[in-house]
C-alpha positions in Angstrom: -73.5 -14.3 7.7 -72.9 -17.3 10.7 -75.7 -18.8 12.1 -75.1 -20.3 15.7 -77.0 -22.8 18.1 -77.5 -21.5 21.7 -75.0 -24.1 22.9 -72.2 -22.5 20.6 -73.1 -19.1 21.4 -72.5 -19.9 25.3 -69.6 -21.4 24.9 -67.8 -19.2 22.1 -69.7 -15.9 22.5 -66.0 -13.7 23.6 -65.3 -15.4 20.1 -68.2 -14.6 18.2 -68.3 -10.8 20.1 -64.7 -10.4 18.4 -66.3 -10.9 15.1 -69.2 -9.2 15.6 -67.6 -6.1 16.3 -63.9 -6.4 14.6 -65.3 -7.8 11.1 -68.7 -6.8 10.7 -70.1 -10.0 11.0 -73.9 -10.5 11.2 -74.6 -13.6 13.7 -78.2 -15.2 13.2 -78.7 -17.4 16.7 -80.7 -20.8 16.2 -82.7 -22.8 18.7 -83.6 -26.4 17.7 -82.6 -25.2 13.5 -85.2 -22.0 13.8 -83.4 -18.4 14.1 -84.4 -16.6 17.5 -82.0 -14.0 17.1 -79.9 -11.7 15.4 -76.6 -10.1 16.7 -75.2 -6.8 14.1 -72.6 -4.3 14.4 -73.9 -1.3 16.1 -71.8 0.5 13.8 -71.5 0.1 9.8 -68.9 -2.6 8.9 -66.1 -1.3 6.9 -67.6 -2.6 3.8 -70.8 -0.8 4.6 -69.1 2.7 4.6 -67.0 1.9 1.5 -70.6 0.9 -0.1 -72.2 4.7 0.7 -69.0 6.1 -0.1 -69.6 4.2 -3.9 -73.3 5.5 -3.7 -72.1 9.2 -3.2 -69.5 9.2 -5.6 -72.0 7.7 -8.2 -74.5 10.8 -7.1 -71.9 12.9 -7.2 -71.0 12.3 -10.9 -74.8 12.6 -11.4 -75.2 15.3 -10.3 -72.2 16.9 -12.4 -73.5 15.0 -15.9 -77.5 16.9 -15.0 -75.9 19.7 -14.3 -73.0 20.0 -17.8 -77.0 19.4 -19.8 -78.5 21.7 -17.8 -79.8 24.9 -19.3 -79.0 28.5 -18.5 -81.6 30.3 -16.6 -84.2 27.3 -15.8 -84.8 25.9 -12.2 -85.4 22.9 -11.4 -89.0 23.9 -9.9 -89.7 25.5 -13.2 -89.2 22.3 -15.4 -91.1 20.2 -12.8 -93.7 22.8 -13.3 -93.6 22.6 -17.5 -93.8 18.5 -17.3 -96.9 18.8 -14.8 -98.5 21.2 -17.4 -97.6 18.8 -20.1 -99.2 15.8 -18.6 
């Protein structure tokens, strides 16, 4: 993350755009040391989407280990059912 004054921000802010929107960058403006501002991508920075890719792959392989343990002929809403009896 950059933090910038006002007075940088006016006089760099074609600069500070570019990385904004070409890297990802998240800008936090300052007045007098105290952030006023914030200035994010609108859309997900290219780490971001390579992040929730990560997140589905990891649910994906979840989802495969449940289902490998999973016994024939019980649903899901069934077993939710058994534990709530159990309790």
């Amino acid at each position: 993350m950059i933090t910038v004054g006002i007075r940088e921000l006016k006089q760099q802010t074609s600069k500070i755009l570019r990385q904004v929107r070409e890297k990802g960058e998240i800008v936090d403006i300052t007045y007098h040391g105290e952030t006023i501002a914030r200035l994010v991508p609108v859309r997900p920075s290219h780490q971001a989407k390579k992040e929730e890719a990560n997140i589905w792959a990891d649910l994906d392989q979840l989802t495969a280990e449940i289902t490998a343990r999973w016994p024939d002929g019980v649903n899901a809403v069934d077993a939710v059912r058994d534990v709530r009896r159990d309790l």
